[in-house]
C-alpha positions as CSV (number, residue, x, y, z in Angstrom):
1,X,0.0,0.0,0.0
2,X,1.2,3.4,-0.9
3,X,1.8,5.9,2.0
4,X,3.3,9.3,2.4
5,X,7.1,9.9,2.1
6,X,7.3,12.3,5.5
7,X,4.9,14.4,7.3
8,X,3.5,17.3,5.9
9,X,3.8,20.2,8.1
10,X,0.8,22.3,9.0
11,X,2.3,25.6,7.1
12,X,3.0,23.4,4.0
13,X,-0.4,22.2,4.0
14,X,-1.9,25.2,5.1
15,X,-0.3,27.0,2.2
16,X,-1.8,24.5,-0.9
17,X,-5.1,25.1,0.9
18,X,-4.7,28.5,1.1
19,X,-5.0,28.9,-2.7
20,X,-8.9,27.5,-3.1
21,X,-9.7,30.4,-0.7
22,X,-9.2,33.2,-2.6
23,X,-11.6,35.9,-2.8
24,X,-12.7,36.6,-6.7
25,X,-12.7,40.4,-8.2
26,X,-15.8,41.8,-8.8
27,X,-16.9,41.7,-11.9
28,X,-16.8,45.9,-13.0
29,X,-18.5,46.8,-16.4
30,X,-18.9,50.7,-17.4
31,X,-21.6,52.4,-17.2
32,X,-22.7,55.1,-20.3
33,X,-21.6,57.6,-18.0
34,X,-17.9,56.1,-18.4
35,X,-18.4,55.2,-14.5
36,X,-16.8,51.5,-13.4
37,X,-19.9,50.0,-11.7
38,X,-20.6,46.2,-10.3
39,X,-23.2,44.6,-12.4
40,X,-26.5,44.5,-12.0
41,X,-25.7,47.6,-9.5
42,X,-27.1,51.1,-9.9
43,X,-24.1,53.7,-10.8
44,X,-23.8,56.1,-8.5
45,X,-21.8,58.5,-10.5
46,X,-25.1,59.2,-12.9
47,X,-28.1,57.4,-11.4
48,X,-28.8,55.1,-14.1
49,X,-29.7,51.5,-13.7
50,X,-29.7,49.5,-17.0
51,X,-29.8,52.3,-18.9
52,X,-33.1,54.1,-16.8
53,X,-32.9,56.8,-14.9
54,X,-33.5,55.5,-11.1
55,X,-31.9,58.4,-9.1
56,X,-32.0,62.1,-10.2
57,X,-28.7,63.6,-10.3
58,X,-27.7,65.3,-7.2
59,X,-27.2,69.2,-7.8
């Protein structure tokens, strides 16, 4: 039967487990304004949610 060479220490196998933990970017598309915005999000630069005014612009 086939069993491990040595002992994997707990920072060695804390490090390979580390990597499936990693916290994704959001995904950012532009807005008409020009304004980076989440998707699905209302821009808060211009008010505009899919491509509808939600929020009037603050003057």
């Amino acid at each position: 039967m086939i069993s491990p060479k040595g002992k994997t220490s707990k920072a060695r196998r804390n490090k390979r487990r580390a990597q499936t933990w990693k916290i994704a970017m959001p995904n950012l598309v532009k807005c008409d304004c020009g304004e980076l915005v989440k998707s699905h999000h209302m821009c808060k630069a211009c008010g505009q949610y899919k491509k509808r005014e939600v929020l009037g612009k603050a003057e």
